[in-house]
Each structure stands twice: as C-alpha cells, then as structure tokens.
C-alpha positions in Angstrom: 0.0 0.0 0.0 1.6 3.4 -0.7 2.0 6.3 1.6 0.3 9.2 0.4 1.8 12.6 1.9 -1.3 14.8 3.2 1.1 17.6 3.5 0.0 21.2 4.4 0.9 24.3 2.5 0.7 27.8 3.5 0.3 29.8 0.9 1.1 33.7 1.4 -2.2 35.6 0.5 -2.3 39.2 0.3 -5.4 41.0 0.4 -8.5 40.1 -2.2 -6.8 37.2 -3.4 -8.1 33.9 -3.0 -7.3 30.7 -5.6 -9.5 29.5 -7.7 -8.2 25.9 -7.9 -6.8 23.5 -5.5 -2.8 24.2 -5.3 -2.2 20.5 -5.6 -4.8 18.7 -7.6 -5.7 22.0 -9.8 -9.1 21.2 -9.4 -11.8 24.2 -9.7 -13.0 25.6 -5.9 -16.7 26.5 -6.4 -17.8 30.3 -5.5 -18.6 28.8 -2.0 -15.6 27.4 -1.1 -13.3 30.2 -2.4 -16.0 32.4 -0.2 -15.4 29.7 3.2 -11.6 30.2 2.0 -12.0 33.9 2.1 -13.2 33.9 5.9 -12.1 31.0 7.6 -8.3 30.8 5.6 -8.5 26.8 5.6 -10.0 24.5 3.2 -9.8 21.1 2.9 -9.8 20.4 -1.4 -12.4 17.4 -1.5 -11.0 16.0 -4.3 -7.9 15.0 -3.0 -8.0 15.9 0.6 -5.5 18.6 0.4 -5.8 21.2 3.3 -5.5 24.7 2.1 -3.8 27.2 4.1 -3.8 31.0 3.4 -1.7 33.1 5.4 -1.7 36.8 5.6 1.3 39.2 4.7 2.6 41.0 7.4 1.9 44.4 6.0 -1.9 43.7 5.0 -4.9 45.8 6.8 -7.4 43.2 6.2 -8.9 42.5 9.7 -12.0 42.3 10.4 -10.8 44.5 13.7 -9.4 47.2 11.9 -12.8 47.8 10.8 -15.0 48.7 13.6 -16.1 52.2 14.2 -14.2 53.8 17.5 -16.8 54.1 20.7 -17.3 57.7 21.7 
C-alpha cells in the first residue's frame, strides 16, 4: 500500500486574493468554497484531501478588527 503525503501548505495571501483551484490537484473551488476560504483561511480540497492554508502578509490591513467604528 503506498503512503500518500497529506502535507500542508501555506500559501502567502495578500489582500483580495483567493485561488481559484486546488494548489495540488488544480481542481476548480466552487464560488462557496473560495468564499469559506475567504473567511475562515483553511479548506480542505475534496478532491484529493489537500488542506489549504492562506496566510496573511505581514503588512496587509485586512482585519475584520481594523474595521469597527471607535466608541465615543
């Protein structure tokens, strides 16, 4: 029986961009699953099991806490 590697990948995101295929298999991610991607930075290809890992630059401004108005 042959050992198949399940590795992880990070792959360095910066802001807006999200792939639209699996890094591994190339298979197509629907509009849902890029959207899941989008928000929760982890997806699991279910094609060939591959777990998707975006990571965000340093420099990016793209948190959800940077957005909320300031209490007065």
């Amino acid at each position: 029986m042959e050992n198949k590697s399940r590795d992880k990948k990070n792959i360095p995101v910066s802001s807006g961009q999200v792939p639209s295929e699996c890094p591994h298999c190339g298979k197509s991610l629907s509009p849902w699953q890029q959207v899941l991607l989008r928000v929760d930075r982890v997806l699991t290809c279910k094609n060939c099991w591959y777990r998707i890992i975006l990571t965000v630059q340093p420099g990016d401004q793209n948190d959800t806490n940077s957005e909320q108005p300031e209490k007065e």
